[in-house]
N, C-alpha and C positions, 0 to 999 in steps of 0.2 A: 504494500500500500504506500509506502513512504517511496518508494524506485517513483512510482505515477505520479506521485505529487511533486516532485521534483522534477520530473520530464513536464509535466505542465506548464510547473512555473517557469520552466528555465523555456519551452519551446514556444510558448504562448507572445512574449515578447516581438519573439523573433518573428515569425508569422505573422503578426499583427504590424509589425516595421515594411514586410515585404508585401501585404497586404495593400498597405495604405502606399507606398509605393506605386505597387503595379494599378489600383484604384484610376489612377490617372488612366490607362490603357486596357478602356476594360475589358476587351478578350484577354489580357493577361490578365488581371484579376480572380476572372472566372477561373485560370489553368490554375495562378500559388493558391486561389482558396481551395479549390478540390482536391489538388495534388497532394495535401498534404494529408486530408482525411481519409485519401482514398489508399494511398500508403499504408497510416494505418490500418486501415481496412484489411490489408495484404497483410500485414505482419502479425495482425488478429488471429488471421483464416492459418497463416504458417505456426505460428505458436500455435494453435489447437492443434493440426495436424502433426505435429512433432512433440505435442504434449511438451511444452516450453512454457510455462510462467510469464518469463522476463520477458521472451519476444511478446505476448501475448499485452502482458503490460506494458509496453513499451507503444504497442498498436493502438492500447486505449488511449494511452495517453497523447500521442499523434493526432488521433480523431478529436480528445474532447481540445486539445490544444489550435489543429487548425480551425473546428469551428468558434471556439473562443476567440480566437486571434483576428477569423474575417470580422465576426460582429464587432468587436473593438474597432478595428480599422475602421468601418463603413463608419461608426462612431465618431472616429476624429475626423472623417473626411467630414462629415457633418458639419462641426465646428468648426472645420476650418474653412471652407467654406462662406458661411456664417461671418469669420472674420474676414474674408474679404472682400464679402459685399459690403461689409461695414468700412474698410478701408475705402472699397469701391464710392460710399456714399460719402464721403470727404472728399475725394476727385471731385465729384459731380458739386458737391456743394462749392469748390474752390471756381470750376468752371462757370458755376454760375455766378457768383461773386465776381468773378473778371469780365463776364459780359456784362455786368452793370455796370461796371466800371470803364470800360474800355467800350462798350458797345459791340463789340465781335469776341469771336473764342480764339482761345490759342491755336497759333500751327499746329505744337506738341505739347505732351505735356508737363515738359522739363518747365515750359514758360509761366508756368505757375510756380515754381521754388527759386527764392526761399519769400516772395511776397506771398500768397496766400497758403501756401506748404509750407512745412519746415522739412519736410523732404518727402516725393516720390515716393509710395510702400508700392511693394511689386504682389502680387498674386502669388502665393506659394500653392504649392501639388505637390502633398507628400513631407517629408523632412527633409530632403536633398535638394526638390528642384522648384525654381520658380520660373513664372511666363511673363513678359512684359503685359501691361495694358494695350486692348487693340483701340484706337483711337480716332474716328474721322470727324474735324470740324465743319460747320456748315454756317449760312449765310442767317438764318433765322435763331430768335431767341427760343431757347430750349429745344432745338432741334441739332443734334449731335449722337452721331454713335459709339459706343462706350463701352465694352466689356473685355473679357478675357478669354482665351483658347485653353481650358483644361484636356481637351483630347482632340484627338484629328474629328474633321466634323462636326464639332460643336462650337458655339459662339456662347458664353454666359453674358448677356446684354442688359445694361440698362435702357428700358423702354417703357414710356411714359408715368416713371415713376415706379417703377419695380421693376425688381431682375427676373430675367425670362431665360432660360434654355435655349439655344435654335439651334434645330440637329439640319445639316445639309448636305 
């Protein structure tokens, strides 16, 4: 019992890091979350059939640790998420702060730091990687496009005042 607890806590981490990783690219997502239960799955079936304990345990704790580890993951993608449309809604609030001031929006959006930013936050995905802001200004008040590329094919957009998905 104590071998499984210890494989949990120590695999759980781990799987929940490469989880949220792969989260960005989610047919890999789907491969580290399965892969890992499905493993144990195998090492389940081969401890029984060789009448092995350890493997046996070892299989459990493989399955309860990759399913523990996706839900964790999908967890913090949540949150972080979360945090970047809130980053995201300082952008737009700084953007709009500058159209009233200037009457037009910035080219980029470097041109907003350090007068209405004290600096830039970029979009993060994952613990290692972040994506720039995608950014196109336009000739009308409050009409500008705004979000970030989490995965190939998607746009996370700000549109008329909430963020929207757009898979393309």
């Amino acid at each position: 019992m104590k071998t499984k607890v210890r494989s949990v806590l120590l695999f759980t981490p781990v799987v929940a890091l490469g989880d949220w990783e792969a989260i960005v690219l989610l047919p890999w997502w789907y491969a580290v979350w399965f892969a890992f239960p499905l493993a144990g799955a195998a090492a389940i079936v081969a401890g029984r059939l060789r009448r092995s304990p350890t493997a046996t345990s070892a299989g459990v704790a493989m399955v309860v640790a990759g399913v523990v580890g996706g839900l964790l993951a999908l967890g913090c993608e949540r949150i972080q998420t979360r945090a970047n449309q809130e980053n995201g809604d300082r952008v737009v609030a700084a953007l709009e702060q500058h159209w009233k001031e200037s009457g037009a929006y910035p080219e980029t959006l470097v041109q907003l730091v350090p007068r209405f930013l004290d600096r830039l936050p970029e979009p993060s995905l994952g613990v290692f990687s972040t994506v720039p802001w995608w950014y196109a200004p336009s000739e009308r008040a409050g009409d500008f496009t705004f979000g970030y590329r989490p995965m190939p094919r998607c746009l996370v957009a700000y549109v008329k005042g909430k963020w929207e998905c757009m898979l393309f």
